[in-house]
N, C-alpha and C positions, 0 to 999 in steps of 0.2 A: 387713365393710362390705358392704350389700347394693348393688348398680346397678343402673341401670332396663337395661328388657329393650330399649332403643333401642341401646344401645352394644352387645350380644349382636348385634340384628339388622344393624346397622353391620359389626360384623366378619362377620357370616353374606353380606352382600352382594358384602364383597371376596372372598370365599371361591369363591361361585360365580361373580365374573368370572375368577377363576386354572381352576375345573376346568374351565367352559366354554370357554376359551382353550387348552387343553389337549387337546380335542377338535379344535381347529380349527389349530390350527400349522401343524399337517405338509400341508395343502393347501398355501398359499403356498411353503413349501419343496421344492415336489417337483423342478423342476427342477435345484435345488443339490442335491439327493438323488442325481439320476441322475449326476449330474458326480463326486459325491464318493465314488461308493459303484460305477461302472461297471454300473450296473444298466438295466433296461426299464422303459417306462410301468406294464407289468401288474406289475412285480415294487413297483416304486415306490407305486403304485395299492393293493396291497394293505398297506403301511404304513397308510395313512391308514384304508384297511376297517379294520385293526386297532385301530385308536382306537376308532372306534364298536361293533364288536363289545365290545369291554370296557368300553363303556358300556354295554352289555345283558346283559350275561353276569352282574353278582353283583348282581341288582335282584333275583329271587325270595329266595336265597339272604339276603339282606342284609335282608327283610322278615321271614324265620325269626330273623333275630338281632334286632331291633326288637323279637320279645316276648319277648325275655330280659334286653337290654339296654338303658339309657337312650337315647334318642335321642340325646343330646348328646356321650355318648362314640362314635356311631356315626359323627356329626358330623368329631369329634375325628379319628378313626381315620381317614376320609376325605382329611383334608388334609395328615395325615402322610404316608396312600399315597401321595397323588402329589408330595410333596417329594422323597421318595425314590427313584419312578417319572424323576420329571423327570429327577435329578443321574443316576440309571441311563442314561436315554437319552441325557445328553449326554456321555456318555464311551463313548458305541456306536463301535467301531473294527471290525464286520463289520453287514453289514445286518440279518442273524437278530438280533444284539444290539440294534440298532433296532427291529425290530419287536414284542421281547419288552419295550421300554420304553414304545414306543407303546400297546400291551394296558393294560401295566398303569396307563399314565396315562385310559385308557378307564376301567379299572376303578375308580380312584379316581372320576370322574365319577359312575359310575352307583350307587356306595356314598351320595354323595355326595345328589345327588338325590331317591332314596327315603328317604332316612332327614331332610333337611333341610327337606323342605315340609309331609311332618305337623308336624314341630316348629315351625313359624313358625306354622302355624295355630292350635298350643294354645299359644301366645306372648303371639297378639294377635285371639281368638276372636272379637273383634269389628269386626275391621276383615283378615278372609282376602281378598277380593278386593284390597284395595288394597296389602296386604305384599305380595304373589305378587305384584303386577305391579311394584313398587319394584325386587321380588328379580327377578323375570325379566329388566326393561329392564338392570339390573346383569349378569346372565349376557351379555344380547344386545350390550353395549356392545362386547365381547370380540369377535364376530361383524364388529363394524366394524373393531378397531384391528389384527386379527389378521395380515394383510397390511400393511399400512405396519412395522407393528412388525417383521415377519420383515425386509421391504425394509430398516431402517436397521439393526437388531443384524447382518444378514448381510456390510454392508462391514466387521465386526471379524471375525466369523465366525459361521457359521449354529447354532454351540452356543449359543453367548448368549443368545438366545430363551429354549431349555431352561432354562438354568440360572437367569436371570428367574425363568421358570415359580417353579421350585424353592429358590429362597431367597426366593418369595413368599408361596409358602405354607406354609414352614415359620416363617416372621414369625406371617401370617395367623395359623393354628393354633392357636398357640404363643398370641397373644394372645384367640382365640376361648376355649381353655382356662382361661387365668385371670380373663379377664371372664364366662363363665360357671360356675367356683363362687362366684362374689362376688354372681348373680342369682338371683332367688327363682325358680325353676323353675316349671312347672306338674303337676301328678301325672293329666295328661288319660289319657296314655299308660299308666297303669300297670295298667290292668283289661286290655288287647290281649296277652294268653298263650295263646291259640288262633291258631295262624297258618291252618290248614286249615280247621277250623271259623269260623273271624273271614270271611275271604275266601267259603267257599259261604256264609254267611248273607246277605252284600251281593251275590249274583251278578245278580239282577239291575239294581241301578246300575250293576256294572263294564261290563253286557253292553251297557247306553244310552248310557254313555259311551263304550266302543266303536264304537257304532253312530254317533253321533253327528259323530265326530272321527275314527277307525281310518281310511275313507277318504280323508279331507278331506287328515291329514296323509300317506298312503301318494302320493296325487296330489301336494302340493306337496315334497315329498323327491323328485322326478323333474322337477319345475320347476324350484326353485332350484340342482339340482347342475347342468342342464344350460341354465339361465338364458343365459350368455354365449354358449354354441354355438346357442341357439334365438336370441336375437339379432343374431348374426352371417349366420343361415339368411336372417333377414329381411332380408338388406341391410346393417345396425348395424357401425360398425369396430368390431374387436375392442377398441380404447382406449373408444370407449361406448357397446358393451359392458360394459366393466368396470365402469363409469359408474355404468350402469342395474342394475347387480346390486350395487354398494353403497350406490344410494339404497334396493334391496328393506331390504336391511339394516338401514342406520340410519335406516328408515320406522318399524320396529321398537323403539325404543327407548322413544318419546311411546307407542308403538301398546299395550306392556305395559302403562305407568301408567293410561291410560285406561281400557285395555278390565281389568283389574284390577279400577279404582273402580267402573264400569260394572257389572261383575259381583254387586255387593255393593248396587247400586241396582236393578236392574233385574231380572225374571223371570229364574230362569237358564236353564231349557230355550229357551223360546222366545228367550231372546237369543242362547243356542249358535248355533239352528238361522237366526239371522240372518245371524252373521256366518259361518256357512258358505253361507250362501244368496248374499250377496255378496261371497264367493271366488267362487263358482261363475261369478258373471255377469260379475265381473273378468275372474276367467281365459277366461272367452270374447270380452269383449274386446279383450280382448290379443292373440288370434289374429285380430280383421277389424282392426288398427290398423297402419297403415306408418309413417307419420310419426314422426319422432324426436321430435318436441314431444311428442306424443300417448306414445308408447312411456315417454315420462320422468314424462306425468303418471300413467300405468298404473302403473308402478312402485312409484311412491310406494302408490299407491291400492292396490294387491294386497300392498303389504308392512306398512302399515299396516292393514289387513283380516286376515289370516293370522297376523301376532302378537298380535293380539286376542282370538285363540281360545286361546291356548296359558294366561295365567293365567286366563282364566272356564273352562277343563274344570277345573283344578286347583281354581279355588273352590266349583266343581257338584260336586264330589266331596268335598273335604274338609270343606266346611262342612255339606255333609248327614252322611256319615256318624259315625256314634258315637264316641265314643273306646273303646270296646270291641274295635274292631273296623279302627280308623284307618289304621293302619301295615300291617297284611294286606293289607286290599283294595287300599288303594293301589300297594305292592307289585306286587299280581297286575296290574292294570290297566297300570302304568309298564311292567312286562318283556313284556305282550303289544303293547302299545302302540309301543313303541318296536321289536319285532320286524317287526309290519305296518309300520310305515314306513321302516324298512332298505329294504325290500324293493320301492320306487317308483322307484327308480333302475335298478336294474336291467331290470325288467322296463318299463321306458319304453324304456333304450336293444334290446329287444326288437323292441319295434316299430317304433322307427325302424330299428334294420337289418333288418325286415321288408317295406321298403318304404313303410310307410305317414307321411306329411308330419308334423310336429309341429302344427302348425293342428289336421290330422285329429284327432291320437290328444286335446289336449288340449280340443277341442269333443265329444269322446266324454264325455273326464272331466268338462266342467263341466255337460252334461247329465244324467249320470248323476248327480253333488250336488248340482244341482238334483230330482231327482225324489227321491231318499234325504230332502231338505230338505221337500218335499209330503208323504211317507209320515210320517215322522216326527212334525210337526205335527200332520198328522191323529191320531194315535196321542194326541199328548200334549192333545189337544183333548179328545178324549174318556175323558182322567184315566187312560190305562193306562201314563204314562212315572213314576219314582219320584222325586220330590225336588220 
């Protein structure tokens, strides 16, 4: 019996709120980390690195297997790993133990990702901007629940979480596997056997999409990890504090569906270069803004702005390129992608303990995407951007 491809992308939705949730856990636990485990912030700190490195680590790698393999069993294999990642971490009885279960729930992620969003676009060819943003507000939901959830499994015990994780996604899986052989596939994917070749024929889309987004998200991966401390800077109690960086959050949720639909109506370059263009002027308002009123309406506005961009690059990418060539490029773009913005955290907290004020550093940055957002434009004004 065949079933339509709505119950496939039903289970593909619960799928990426479990890896995406799997990325984010171990923040809210870090203090029960330190208690349980007699450890430091830096040793604790690097737990959590650990998740997202292993969301970046098997995204090239996983793109080589994409032209050998069907997508759906890459799918498949993704949610196994981290069922088995998850139940690994919750019976960590030394930290190293932890932190090798952390990785590899990263790494279930990042299999997870490049191999899941070329396949929803040759699912539903004609409506890519609006699946992406269905499938992303479903990852971002995770983003919200992540902390409260630790907060109540933690008065039975801080495994709980884990093991959640991990008999959910081996449900998930388990039922994503039999509702896709029972679905008529699409065969978009099966001309993409060049992984080297696939990737340099699109280099220059991956390089615009880079260009376009590599900074935008490098700046805001140095905002939001350090959202509550820069609101706290301002004056803000740390309680709203926490406030203002869960409405960034679940700003994010409408902001996918939207800006998904959005992407699939509207130019896609020049609508990129919009909604980076109003990050930029957000994030400068945010720095002349004191008032708690104002700071709560900023929030909202810079969070539903900034997830706006994340399914239109995913639909400016996948809906331009070929299916010759789908899985590669993307590939290449996700593991560069996702490496330029590890890397905004850190070198934020650079120069704040350089001395220089958070105001300072982030009216630097939203100058700077704003003038990236003029050059750009002009470029694609004059017909040299590709898509």
């Amino acid at each position: 019996m065949t079933v339509s491809r709505s119950r496939l992308f039903a289970s593909l939705c619960g799928l990426v709120f479990l890896v995406n949730l799997a990325r984010l856990v171990f923040a809210p636990l870090v203090d029960v980390l330190i208690g349980e485990f007699g450890i430091g912030e830096a040793t604790v700190g690097l737990v959590v690195t650990l998740a997202w490195v292993g969301s970046a680590a098997p995204r090239l790698p996983t793109g080589i297997v994409l032209t050998r393999v069907p997508r759906q069993y890459v799918v498949i294999a993704a949610g196994s790993i981290l069922a088995v990642a998850s139940g690994f971490a919750a019976t960590a009885t030394s930290i190293a133990h932890l932190m090798v279960g952390a990785f590899l729930m990263g790494i279930a992620s990042g299999v997870y990702f490049v191999s899941a969003n070329p396949f929803l676009s040759e699912l539903f060819p004609g409506r890519v901007g609006r699946v992406m943003g269905i499938h992303g507000a479903s990852s971002q939901i995770a983003a919200v629940i992540a902390a409260p959830l630790v907060a109540v499994t933690v008065v039975v015990d801080w495994r709980l979480s884990l093991w959640l994780i991990a008999a959910g996604a081996a449900l998930v899986t388990a039922y994503t596997w039999v509702v896709a052989r029972r679905t008529d596939l699409p065969e978009a994917g099966a001309e993409d056997r060049q992984f080297v070749a696939g990737a340099l024929s699109e280099w220059k889309l991956i390089v615009t999409a880079l260009a376009i987004v590599g900074a935008t998200s490098f700046v805001w991966q140095g905002v939001f990890n350090f959202y509550e401390l820069y609101m706290q800077w301002k004056g803000v109690s740390p309680r709203r504090s926490g406030l203002l960086l869960t409405i960034v959050f679940a700003a994010g949720i409408p902001a996918f569906y939207v800006g998904g639909d959005l992407a699939d109506r509207l130019p896609r370059v020049p609508y990129l270069l919009s909604v980076v263009g109003a990050f930029a002027a957000t994030l400068f308002g945010l720095t002349v803004t004191e008032g708690f009123a104002g700071l709560l309406v900023l929030s909202a506005v810079i969070g539903l702005v900034i997830h706006a961009l994340f399914p239109a690059i995913d639909t400016y990418l996948l809906d331009t390129l070929p299916d010759s060539t789908r899985g590669s490029a993307y590939a290449v773009f996700s593991s560069t992608w996702m490496l330029v913005q590890a890397l905004g955290s850190y070198v934020l907290g650079l120069f704040i303990e350089g001395g220089h004020s958070y105001d300072e550093v982030f009216q630097v940055a939203a100058v700077f995407l704003a003038a990236t957002v003029v050059v750009l434009f002009a470029i694609d004004r004059a017909g040299r951007l590709p898509g």
